[in-house]
C-alpha positions in Angstrom: 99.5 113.0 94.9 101.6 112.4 98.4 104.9 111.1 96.6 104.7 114.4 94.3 104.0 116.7 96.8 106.7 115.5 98.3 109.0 114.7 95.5 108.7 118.5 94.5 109.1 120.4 97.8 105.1 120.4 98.4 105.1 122.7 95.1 104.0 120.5 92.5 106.5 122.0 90.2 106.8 119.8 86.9 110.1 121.9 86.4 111.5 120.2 89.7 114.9 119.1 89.3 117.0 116.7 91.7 120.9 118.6 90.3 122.8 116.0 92.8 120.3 112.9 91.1 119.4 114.0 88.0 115.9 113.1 88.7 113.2 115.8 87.3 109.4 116.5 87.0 106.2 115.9 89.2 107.3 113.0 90.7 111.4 112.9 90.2 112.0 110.5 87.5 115.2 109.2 86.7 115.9 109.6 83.2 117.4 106.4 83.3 114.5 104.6 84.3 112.6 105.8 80.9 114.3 103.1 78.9 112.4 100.8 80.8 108.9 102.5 80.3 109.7 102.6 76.3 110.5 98.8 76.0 107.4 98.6 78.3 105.4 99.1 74.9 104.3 102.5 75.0 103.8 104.6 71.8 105.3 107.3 73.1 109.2 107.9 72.8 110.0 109.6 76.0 114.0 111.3 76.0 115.0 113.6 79.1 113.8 116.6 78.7 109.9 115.3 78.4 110.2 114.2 82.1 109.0 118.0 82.6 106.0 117.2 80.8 103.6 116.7 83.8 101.3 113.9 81.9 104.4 111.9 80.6 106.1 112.1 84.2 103.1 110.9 85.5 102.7 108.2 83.2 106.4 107.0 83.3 106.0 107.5 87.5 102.3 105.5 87.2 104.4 102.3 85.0 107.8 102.1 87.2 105.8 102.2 90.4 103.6 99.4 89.2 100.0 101.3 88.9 100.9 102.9 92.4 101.5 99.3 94.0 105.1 99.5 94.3 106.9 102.6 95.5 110.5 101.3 95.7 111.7 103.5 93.1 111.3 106.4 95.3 113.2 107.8 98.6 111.6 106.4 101.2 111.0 109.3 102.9 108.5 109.9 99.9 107.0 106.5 99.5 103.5 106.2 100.3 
């Protein structure tokens, strides 16, 4: 909850959208990054503009920080 709150502006706005990054949703995935959740295995083919879904954000964010073990992905100024 920290890194989104803080990825978002303290809003928690799935909409949130990095415009100099490119980064979008809950907790400011890169849609690059997403071709590494969906080799991962998952069922679910995730494509850019699903980063604004808040459960597939959170589920991409959950996989590329490593079941929340492994913040590095982030800003540190957001990393728990």
């Amino acid at each position: 909850m920290r890194v989104s709150s803080c990825e978002t502006g303290r809003t928690y706005n799935r909409w949130a959208t990095n415009d100099s990054s490119g980064t979008a949703g809950l907790f400011q995935v890169h849609p690059g990054n997403v071709g590494r959740f969906v080799r991962w295995g998952d069922r679910h083919i995730v494509i850019g503009h699903q980063l604004y879904n808040s459960w597939v954000n959170a589920k991409v964010a959950l996989y590329l920080s490593k079941g929340g073990t492994d913040w590095q992905e982030w800003d540190g100024v957001c990393q728990p």
